[in-house]
C-alpha positions as CSV (number, residue, x, y, z in Angstrom):
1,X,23.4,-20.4,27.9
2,X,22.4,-22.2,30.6
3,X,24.4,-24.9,33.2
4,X,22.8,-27.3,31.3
5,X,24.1,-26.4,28.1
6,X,20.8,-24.6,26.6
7,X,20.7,-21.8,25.0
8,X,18.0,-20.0,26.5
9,X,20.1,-17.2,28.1
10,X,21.6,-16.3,24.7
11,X,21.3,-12.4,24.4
12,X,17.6,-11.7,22.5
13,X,19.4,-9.8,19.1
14,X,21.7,-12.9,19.1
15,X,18.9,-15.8,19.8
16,X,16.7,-14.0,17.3
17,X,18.9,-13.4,14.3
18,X,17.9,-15.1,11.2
19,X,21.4,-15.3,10.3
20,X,22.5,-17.3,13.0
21,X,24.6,-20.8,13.6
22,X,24.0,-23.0,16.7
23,X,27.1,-26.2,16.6
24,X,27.0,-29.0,19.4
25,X,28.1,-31.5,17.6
26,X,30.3,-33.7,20.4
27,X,33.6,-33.5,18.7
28,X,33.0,-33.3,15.1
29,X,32.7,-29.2,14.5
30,X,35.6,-29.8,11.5
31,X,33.7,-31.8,9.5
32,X,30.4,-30.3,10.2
33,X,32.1,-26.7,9.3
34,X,33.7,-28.1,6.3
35,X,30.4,-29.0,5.5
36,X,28.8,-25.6,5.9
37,X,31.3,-23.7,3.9
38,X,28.7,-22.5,1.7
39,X,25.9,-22.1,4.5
40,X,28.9,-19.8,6.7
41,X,29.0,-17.4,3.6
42,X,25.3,-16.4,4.8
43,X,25.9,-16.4,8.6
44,X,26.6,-13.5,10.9
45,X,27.4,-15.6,13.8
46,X,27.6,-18.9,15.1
47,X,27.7,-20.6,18.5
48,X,30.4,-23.3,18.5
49,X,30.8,-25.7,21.8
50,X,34.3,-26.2,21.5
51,X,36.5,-29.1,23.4
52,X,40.1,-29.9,23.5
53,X,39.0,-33.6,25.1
54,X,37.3,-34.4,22.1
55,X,39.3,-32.2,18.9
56,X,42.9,-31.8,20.8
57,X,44.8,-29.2,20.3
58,X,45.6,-29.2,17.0
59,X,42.1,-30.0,16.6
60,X,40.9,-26.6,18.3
61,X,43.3,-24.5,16.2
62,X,42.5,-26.2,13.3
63,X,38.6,-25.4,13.8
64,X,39.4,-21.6,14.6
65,X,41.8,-21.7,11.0
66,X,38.3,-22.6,9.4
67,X,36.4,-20.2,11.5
68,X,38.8,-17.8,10.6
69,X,39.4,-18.6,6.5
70,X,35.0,-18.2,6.8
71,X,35.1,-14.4,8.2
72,X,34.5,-14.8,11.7
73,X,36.6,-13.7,14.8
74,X,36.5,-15.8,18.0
75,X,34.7,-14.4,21.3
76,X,34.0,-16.2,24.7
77,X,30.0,-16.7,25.5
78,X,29.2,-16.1,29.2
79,X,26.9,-18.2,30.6
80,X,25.0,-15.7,30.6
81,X,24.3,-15.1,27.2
82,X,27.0,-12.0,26.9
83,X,29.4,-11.4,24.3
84,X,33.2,-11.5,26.8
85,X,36.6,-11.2,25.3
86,X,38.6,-12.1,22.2
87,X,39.6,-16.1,22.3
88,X,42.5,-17.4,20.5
89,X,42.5,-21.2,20.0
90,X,45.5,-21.9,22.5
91,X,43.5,-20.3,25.0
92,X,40.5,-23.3,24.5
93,X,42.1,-26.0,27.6
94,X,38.2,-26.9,28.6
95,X,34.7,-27.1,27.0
96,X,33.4,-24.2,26.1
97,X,30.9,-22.3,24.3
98,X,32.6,-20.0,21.3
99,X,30.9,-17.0,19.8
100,X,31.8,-16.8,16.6
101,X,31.0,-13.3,14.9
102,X,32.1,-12.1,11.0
103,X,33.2,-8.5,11.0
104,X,31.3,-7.5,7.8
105,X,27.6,-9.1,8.0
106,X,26.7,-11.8,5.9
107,X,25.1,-10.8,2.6
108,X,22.3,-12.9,1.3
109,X,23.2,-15.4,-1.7
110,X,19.7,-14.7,-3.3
């Protein structure tokens, strides 16, 4: 990702991936993932911008909970488009881009 907040840095096998999930949704990711709950059973990963100033706290762990009820552990995306460490919800105190990935690959509903 970019300063800029693109996503053109994202690594090529994760920009490329059919099974992907892009979210920048200023502050409502709960309701948009809610939304999705069918739509995450078919994703492998998904890139959530993630903000305390806009969900609060309980508003970050709650998204991770959903996150985490869908399959998917939490990772931090580099700028850089690189997959970095494990991230657990009370570790969220600034915007930032979250890699979500499922352990076992989505399987297709068709």
């Amino acid at each position: 990702m970019t300063e800029d907040g693109n996503f053109e840095a994202l690594s090529p096998e994760l920009a490329s991936d059919e099974r992907a999930l892009i979210v920048d949704v200023e502050g409502f990711e709960r309701s948009t993932i809610r939304g999705l709950r069918e739509t995450l059973r078919r994703v492998d990963h998904a890139v959530l911008e993630v903000s305390p100033e806009w969900l609060g706290v309980d508003g970050v762990e709650e998204l991770f909970g959903l996150m985490s009820e869908a399959g998917f552990d939490a990772f931090q995306l580099r700028l850089d488009g690189t997959v970095g460490q494990a991230v657990r919800p009370e570790a969220v105190t600034t915007q930032v881009n979250v890699l979500f990935l499922r352990a076992t690959p989505a399987r297709s509903l068709s």
